[in-house]
C-alpha positions as CSV (number, residue, x, y, z in Angstrom):
1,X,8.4,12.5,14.3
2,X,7.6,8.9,16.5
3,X,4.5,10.5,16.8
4,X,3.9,11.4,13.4
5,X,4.5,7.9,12.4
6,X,2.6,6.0,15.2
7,X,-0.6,8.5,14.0
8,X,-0.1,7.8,10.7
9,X,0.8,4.3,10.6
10,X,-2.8,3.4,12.5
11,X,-4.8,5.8,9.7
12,X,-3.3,4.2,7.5
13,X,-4.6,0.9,8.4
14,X,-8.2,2.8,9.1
15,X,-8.6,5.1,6.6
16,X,-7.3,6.2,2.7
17,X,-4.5,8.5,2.6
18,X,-6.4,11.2,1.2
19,X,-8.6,11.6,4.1
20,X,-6.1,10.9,6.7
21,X,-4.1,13.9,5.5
22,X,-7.3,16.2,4.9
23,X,-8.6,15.6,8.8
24,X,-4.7,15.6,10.4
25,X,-2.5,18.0,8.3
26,X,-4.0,21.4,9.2
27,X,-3.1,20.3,12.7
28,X,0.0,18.3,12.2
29,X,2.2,20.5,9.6
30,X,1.9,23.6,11.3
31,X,3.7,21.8,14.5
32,X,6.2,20.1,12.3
33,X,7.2,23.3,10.7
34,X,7.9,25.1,14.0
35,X,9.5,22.1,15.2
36,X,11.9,23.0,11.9
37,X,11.0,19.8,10.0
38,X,11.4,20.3,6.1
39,X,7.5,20.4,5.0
40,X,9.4,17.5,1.9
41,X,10.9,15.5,4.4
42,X,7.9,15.3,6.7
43,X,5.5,15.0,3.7
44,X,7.5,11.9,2.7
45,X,7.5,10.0,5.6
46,X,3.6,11.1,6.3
47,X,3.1,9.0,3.0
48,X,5.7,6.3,3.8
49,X,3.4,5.6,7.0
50,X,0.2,5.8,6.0
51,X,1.1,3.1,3.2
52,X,2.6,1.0,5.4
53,X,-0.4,1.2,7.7
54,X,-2.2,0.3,4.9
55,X,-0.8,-3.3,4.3
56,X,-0.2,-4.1,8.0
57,X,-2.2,-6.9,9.3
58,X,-5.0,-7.4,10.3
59,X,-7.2,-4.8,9.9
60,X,-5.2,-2.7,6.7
61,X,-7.6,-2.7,3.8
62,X,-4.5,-2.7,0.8
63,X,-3.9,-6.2,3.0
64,X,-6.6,-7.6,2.1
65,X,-7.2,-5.6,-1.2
66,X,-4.0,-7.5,-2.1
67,X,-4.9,-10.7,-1.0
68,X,-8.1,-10.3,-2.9
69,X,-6.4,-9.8,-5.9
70,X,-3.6,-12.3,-5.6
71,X,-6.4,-15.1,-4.6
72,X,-5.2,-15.8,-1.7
73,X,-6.5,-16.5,1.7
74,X,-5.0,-13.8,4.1
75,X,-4.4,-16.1,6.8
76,X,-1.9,-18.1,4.5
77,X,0.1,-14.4,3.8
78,X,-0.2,-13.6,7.1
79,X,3.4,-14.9,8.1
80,X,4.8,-13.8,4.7
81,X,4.1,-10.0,4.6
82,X,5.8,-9.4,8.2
83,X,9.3,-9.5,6.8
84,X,8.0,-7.2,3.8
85,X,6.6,-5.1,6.8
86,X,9.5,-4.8,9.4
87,X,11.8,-4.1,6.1
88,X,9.3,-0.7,4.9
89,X,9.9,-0.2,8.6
90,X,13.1,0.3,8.6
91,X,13.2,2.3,5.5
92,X,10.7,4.9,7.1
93,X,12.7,5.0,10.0
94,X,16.2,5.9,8.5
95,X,14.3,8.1,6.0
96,X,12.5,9.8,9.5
97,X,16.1,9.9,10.8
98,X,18.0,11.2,8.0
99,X,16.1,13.8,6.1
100,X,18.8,13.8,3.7
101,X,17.6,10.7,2.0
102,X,14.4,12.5,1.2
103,X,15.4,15.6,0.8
104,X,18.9,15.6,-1.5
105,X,17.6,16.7,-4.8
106,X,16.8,19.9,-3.1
């Protein structure tokens, strides 16, 4: 699962989510599934990362899509977004650790 989310979290910062899980999940779901990860719980934090790749500094495009949009220079946001950061880091960590909190409708 660290390895899912270190994967993802750098796509996400390269690439749109829709072609980071077209090149990586026919290679990466097959091993989560026989490593008896829930295909919901590992779909969740597969999306969870690559979102948060795409905000993280300096090179995430939503980053700077954002900044774009606010009108704002993204050195001035630089120091603001790393506590919005580290916080959707811990979420996709205790949603990574717990699969409950993804999976409890089920």
């Amino acid at each position: 699962m660290v390895v899912t989310i270190l994967v993802f979290l750098i796509l996400g910062c390269l690439l749109e989510g829709l072609p980071a899980i077209l090149i990586l999940a026919p290679i990466m779901f097959p091993i989560a599934k026989k490593l008896g990860i829930h295909d919901i719980h590992y779909s969740v934090v597969v999306v969870l990362a690559m979102n948060i790749g795409l905000m993280m500094p300096p090179i995430g495009v939503g980053f700077y899509v954002a900044c774009r949009i606010g009108d704002a220079s993204p050195d001035e946001v630089m120091g603001a977004i790393w506590t919005y950061i580290v916080t959707l880091l811990i979420g996709l960590i205790a949603i990574a650790a717990v699969p409950w909190f993804s999976t409890v409708a089920l």
